[in-house]
C-alpha positions in Angstrom: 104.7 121.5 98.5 103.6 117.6 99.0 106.3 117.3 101.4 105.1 120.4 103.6 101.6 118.6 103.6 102.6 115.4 104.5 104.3 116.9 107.6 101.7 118.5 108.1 99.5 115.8 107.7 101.6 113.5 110.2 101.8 116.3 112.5 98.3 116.1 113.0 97.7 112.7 112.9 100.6 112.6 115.7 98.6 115.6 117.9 95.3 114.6 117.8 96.2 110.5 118.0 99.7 109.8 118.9 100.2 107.6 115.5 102.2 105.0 115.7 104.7 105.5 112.6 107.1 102.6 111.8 107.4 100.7 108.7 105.1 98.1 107.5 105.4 94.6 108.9 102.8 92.4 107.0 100.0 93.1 104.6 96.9 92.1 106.5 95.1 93.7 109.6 93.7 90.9 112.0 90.8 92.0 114.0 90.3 90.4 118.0 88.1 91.0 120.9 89.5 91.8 124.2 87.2 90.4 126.9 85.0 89.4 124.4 81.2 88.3 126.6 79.5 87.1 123.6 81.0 85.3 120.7 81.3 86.5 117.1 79.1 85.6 114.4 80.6 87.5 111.2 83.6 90.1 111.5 84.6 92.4 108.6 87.5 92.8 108.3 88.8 96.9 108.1 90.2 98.5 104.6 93.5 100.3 105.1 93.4 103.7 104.1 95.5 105.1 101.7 96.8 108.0 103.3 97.6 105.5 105.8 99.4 103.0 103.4 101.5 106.2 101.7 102.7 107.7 105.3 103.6 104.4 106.7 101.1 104.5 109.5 100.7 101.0 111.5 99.6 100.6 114.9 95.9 99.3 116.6 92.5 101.2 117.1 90.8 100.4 120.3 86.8 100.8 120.1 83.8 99.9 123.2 80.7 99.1 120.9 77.3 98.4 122.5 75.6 95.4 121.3 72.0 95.2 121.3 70.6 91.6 122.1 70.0 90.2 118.9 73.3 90.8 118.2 73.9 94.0 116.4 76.4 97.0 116.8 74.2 99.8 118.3 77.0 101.9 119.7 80.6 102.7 119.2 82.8 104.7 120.8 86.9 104.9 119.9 89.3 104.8 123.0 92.6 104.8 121.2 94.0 104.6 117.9 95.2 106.5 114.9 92.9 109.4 113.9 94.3 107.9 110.1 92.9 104.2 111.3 89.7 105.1 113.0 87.2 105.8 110.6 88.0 102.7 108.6 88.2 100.2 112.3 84.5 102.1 113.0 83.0 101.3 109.4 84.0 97.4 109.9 82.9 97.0 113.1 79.6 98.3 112.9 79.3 95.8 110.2 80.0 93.0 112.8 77.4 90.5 114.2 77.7 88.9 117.5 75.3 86.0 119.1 71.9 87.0 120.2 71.8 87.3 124.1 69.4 87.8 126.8 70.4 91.9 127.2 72.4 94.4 125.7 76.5 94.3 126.2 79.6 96.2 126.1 82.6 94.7 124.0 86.0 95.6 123.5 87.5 95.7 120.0 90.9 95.9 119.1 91.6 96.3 115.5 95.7 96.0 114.7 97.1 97.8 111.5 100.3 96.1 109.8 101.0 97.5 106.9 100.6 96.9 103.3 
C-alpha cells in the first residue's frame, strides 16, 4: 500500500512538474539570482521537504518575483520546478530583501535542490 502511493505520488509530481529524480548529491540547497538588477540584502535559504527527502527528489525551482522599491518581494510567480520543491523555494523567497531602488523590478530566482 505505501508503495502504490509513492508511485503514485511520483507519478504526479512527474505529470504536473517533470521532477527531476536522481539520487542525492550533497546536503545543502544554494540559492542564486539569474540576471540579478538589484543586489541582495538577506536570502533565506529554502527547507527541503520531506516528501522530497524520502522520494529522492533533487533538481532546481525557477521563480520571477516582483520587487517593490524599498526592496521587498511583492510578487512571485514559479516558471519551472518540482511541484514537491515549489512551495518550500516560494516561502524562502518571499522572505528575501533586496536593495531599495528608484522603481519596482522583476528578478529571476533560481533555487537548486541537492539532496540530503
Amino acid at each position: 500500500m505505501k508503495l502504490k502511493s509513492t508511485c503514485a505520488v511520483l507519478g504526479l509530481a512527474v505529470l504536473l512538474g517533470g521532477a527531476a529524480v536522481v539520487a542525492p548529491k550533497a546536503s545543502a540547497q544554494d540559492a542564486s539570482t539569474d540576471t540579478a538588477k538589484r543586489k541582495v540584502r538577506s536570502k533565506v535559504v529554502p527547507e527541503y521537504p520531506d516528501l522530497a527527502k524520502q522520494m529522492n527528489v533533487t533538481g532546481k525551482v525557477k521563480i520571477e518575483a516582483t520587487v517593490a522599491p524599498d526592496g521587498h518581494v511583492s510578487e512571485t510567480k514559479v516558471v519551472g520546478g518540482s511541484p514537491l520543491l515549489v512551495n518550500s523555494a516560494l516561502e524562502a523567497l518571499k522572505k528575501w530583501k533586496f536593495e531599495p531602488g528608484p522603481k519596482e523590478t522583476t528578478e529571476v530566482v533560481e533555487f537548486t535542490f541537492n539532496g540530503q
